[in-house]
N, C-alpha and C positions, 0 to 999 in steps of 0.2 A: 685409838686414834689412827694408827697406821692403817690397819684393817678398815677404816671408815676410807680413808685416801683411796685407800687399794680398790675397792667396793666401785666409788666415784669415779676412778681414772678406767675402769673396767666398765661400766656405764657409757662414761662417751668415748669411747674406742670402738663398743658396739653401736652407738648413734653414727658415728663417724663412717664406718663401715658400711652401715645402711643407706647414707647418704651416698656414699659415692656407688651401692650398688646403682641406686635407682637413675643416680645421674649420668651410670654407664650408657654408651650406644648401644640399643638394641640392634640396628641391622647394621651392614661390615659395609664397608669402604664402598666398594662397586656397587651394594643396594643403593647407597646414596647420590650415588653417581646418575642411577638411570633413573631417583627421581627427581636431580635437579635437571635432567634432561627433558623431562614430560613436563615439566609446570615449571615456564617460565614468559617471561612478554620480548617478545621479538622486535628490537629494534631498529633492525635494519632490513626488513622483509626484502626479499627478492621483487624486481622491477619498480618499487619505489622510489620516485626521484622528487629533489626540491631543486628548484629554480627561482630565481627572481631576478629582482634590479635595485640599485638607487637615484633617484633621479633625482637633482637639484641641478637652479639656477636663477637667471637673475633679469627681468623685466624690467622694461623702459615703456612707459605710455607719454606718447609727450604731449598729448592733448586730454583735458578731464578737470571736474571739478570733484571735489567730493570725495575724494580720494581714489574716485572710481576714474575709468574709460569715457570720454563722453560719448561713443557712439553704440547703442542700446544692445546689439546684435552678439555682442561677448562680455561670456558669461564667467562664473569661476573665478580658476587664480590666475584669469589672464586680464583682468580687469585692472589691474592697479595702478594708478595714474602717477607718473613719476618712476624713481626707481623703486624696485622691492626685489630682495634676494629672497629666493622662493624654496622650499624641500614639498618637490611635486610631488613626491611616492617612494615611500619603500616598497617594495609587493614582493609577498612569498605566498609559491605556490607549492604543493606538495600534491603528486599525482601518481595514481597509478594508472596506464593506461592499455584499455586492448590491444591486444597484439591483431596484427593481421592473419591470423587463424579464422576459418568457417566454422566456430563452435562455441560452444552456450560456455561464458565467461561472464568476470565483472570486475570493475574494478571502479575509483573515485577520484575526484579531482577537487579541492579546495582551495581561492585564491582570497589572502586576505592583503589591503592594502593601508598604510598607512600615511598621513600627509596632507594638505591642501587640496589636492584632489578627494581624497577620501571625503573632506569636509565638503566639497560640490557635489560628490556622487552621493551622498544622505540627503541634503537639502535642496534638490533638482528642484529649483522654481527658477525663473527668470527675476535677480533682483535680490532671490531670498539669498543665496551668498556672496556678500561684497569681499572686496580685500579688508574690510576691516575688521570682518570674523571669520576670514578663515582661520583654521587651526592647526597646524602641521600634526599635532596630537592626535587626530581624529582618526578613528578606528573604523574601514569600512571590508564586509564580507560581501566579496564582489560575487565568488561564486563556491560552489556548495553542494556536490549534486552524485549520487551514485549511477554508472554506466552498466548498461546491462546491453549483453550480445544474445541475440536468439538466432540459434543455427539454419535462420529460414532464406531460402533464395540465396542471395549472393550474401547473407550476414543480413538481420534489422537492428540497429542498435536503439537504444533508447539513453535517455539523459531524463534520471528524477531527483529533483531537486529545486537548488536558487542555480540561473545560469544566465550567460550574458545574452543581448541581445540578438538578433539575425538578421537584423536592420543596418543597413550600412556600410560606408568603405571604411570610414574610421573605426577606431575603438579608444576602447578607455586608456589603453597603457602607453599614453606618449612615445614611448621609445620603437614602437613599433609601427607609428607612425609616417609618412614621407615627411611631417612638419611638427614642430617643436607646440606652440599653439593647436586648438582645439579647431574645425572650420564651423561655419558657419551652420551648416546642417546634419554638424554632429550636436549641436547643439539643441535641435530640437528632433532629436531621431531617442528612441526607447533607449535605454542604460542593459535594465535584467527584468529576467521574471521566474517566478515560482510555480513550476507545474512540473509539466512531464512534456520530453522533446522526442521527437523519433524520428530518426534518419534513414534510407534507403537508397545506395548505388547501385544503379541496377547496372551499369557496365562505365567502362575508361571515361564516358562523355557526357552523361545524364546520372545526376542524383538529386534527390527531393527530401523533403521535412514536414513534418506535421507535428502538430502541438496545441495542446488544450491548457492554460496558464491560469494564472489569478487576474494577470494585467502585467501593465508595465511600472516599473520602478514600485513594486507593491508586495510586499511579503504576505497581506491580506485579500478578500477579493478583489478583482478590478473599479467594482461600483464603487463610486463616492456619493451617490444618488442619495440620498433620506428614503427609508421605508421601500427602494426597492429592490430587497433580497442579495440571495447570492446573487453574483453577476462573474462571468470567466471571458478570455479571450481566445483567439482560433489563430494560429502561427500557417503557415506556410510557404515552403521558399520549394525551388525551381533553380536546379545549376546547371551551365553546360561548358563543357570545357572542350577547348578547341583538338583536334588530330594535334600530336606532336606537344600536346602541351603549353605552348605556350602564351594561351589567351582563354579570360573564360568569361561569364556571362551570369549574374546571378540577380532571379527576382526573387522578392521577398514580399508577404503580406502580412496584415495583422489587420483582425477585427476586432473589439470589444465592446461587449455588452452593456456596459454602462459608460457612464463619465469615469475618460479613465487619466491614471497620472501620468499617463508619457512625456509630458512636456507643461510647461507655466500654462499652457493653452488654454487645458482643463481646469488646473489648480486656482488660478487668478483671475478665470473667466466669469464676474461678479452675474450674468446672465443664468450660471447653471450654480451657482452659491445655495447655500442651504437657510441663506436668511435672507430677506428683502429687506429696500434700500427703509421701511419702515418697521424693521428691526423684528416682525416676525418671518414667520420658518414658509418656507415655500415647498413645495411639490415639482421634484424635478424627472425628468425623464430625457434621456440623452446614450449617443454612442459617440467612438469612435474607428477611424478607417484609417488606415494609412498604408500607402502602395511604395517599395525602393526599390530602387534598379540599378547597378552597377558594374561594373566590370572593367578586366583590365588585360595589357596587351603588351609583352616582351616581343620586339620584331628581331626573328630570325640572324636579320644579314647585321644584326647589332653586338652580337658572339655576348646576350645575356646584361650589356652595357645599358640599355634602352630601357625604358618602364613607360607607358601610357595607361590612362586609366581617365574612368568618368565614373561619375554620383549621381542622384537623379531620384527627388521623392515627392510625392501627391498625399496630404493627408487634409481630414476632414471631422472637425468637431461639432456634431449638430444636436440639437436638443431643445425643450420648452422647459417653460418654469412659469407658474402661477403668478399672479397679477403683485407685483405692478413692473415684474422683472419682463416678460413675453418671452418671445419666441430668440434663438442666436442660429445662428449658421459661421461656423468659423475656418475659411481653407488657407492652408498654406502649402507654398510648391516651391521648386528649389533644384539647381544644377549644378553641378561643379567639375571639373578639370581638373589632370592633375599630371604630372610629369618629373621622373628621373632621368638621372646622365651619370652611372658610376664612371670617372674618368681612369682613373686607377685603383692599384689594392685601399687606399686610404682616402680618396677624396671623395665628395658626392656633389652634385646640385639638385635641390627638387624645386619646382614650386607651382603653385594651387590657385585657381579663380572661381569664385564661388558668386553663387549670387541666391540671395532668400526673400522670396516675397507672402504679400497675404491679400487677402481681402479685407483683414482691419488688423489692428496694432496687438490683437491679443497674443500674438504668435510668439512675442516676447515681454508678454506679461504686462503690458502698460494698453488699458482701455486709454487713456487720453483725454475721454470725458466719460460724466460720469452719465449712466442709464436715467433716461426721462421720465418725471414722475408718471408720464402717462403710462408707461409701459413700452413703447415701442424700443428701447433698448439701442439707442445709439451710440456708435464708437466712432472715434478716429480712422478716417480713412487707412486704405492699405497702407503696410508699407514696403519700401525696396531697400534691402543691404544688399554690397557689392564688398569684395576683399578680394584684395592680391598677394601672394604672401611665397618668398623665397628663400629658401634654406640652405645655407653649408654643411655639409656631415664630414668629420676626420674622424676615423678607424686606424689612429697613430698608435695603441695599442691595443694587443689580445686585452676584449671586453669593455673597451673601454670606448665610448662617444662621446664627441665633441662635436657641439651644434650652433650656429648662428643664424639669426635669424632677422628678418625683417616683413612688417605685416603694416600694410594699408586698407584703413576703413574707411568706407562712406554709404551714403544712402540719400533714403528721401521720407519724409515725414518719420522719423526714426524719434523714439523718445526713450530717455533716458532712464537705462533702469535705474539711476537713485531718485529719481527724482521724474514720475512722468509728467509732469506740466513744461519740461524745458527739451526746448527741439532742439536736436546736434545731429546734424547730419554731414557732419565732417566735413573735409576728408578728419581721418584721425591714423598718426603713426605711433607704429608699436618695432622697438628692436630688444632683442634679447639671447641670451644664451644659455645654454645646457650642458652637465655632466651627467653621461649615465655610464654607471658597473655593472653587469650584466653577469648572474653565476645560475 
């Protein structure tokens, strides 16, 4: 019996034994050392930085039915008739950017935004978002895009990816704005697009861009034509920037090859639709054109105090479509104004006069009537929106803005995006205000 014990307990002392050989470290301290050094994921890379904002506040429309704005020309989350407290955007960006080195580098930038806005910049129609569906939830990947430097001439950089658009004084991130609201011809200017951008300064006072896209506001190709093929757009912009800096000059183009989504123009223009008003499919063939020009001017004897600035765009939606739709020609044109006055370290004034016209109403998404059986395709005369729109900014603390605001609409033959059979051509007032945190 002892001897069987003895046997047993001398059995697993040898198991035991074996165990802890095998579960011994094979390499010593410092081997382990240099391989948690070789194989691991770097969280904090050198020259990577994240940036963003928050931006909330709180809108006043005092004229509207519908819950909406009555006058057709404002789009978004500035639409909402009455009060509504608003969360316009979270946005985090996460960048790594070239440095100003002449040599072959790369690096990326990624902006993702969250909020009411977000929920306008996915469903860019004129109409297709009221305040009654936007969504502060709403997830939008504004941009997307890997940068590459090629060591040629003075630096060619390139941008492939999703990236914002070159159209424009405004942009998308409110806060970087001169005005709290959106204007008039931000409204119908491109948002982003999906291709490859490529940039060239050739010295201190000329620099240019070229780009071959999908389209505008389109992660696919630019056509929305039936049956006709790929379809891409052609980018190019023209900068000049004044001696001394302080003024510059920038034209911008875009052409594309089909019916493309820049704006409600294309999307709701029932003339280049994929179905006729007798419910079959039609044969479309169409482009788009659109010319912007802007620039702006800090005068000298102003010690930086001063800001002037002008907006300025020409575009053009033309195309056919098989019977009983015919032929459309659709232009819209557009100018705007625009001025600061930093008083001191905290206060600002800015404010903005826009004016957006058309040759018919498609410009904001409302034909007005419907296309005639015959086919000759009648709409709604042009129309004219007019806005004036003045802002306070306080910089009361590091990051922090505070903004008020007050916006007057009107027009002429203006219909209403909830509703196009009801004319409102104002006037119509909008007051509101903003907090944005800036990191």
């Amino acid at each position: 019996m002892i001897k069987n014990i003895t046997a047993i307990l001398g059995v697993l002392a040898a198991v035991t034994s074996l165990s802890l050989a095998d579960s011994a470290p094979e390499a010593s301290a410092q081997d382990t050392k240099k391989m948690v050094q070789n194989n691991f994921v770097e969280t904090a890379q050198k020259g990577i930085k994240l940036s963003g904002y928050v931006d909330a506040g709180y809108s006043y429309n005092f004229t509207g039915t519908g819950n909406q704005s009555n006058v057709g020309a404002r789009f978004g989350s500035d639409t909402a008739q009455r009060g509504d407290f608003n969360l316009y955007a979270v946005k985090i960006a996460l960048e790594k950017a070239l440095t100003s080195e002449n040599k072959a580098q790369a690096g990326f930038r990624t902006d993702v935004m969250i909020g009411e806005d977000a929920s306008y910049f996915i469903n860019r129609t004129a109409g297709g978002v009221s305040n009654t569906n936007n969504n502060s939830n709403s997830l939008f990947l504004e941009q997307a895009y890997v940068s590459i430097r090629a060591p040629v001439g003075n630096g060619w950089d390139f941008k492939v990816g999703k990236f914002v658009s070159i159209l424009g004084y405004e942009v998308m991130e409110r806060p970087a704005n001169m005005n709290t609201t959106y204007g008039l011809l931000f409204n119908v200017m491109p948002l982003y697009y999906t291709g490859v951008l490529s940039s060239y300064k050739f010295d201190d006072y000329l620099d240019a861009k070229l780009g071959v896209v999908n389209g505008s506001n389109s992660d696919n190709n630019t056509t929305t034509n039936p049956d006709a093929g790929d379809g891409c757009a052609v980018l190019a912009a023209l900068n000049v920037t004044a001696p001394g800096g302080n003024a510059n000059w920038s034209n911008n183009f875009q052409y594309s090859t089909g019916n493309d989504n820049n704006t409600s123009v294309s999307t709701t223009d029932t003339s280049l639709s994929t179905t006729s008003a007798a419910g079959g499919t039609v044969d479309v063939s169409a482009y788009t054109l659109i010319y912007n020009t802007w620039g702006n001017w800090a005068p000298k004897f102003a010690n930086d105090k001063l800001l002037f600035a002008f907006n300025a765009l020409l575009g053009n939606s033309s195309g056919s479509a098989s019977s009983p739709i015919g032929n459309i020609n659709t232009t819209w044109y557009g100018a705007g104004a625009y001025a600061k006055y930093q008083f001191n370290d905290w206060f600002s004034l800015c404010s903005r006069g826009e004016y957006l016209g058309s040759n018919n109403a498609l410009v904001t998404g409302n034909n007005g009537s419907a296309t005639t059986p015959s086919g000759t395709g009648t709409y709604a005369t042009g129309e004219s929106n007019w806005e004036y729109t003045i802002t306070a900014g306080f910089n009361v603390i590091d990051n922090l803005l505070i903004r008020a605001e007050y916006r007057l609409d009107w027009g002429s033959s203006i219909y209403n995006n909830a509703n196009a059979t009801t004319n409102s051509d104002g006037p119509a007032h909008y007051a509101g205000a903003e907090v944005v945190y800036s990191f």
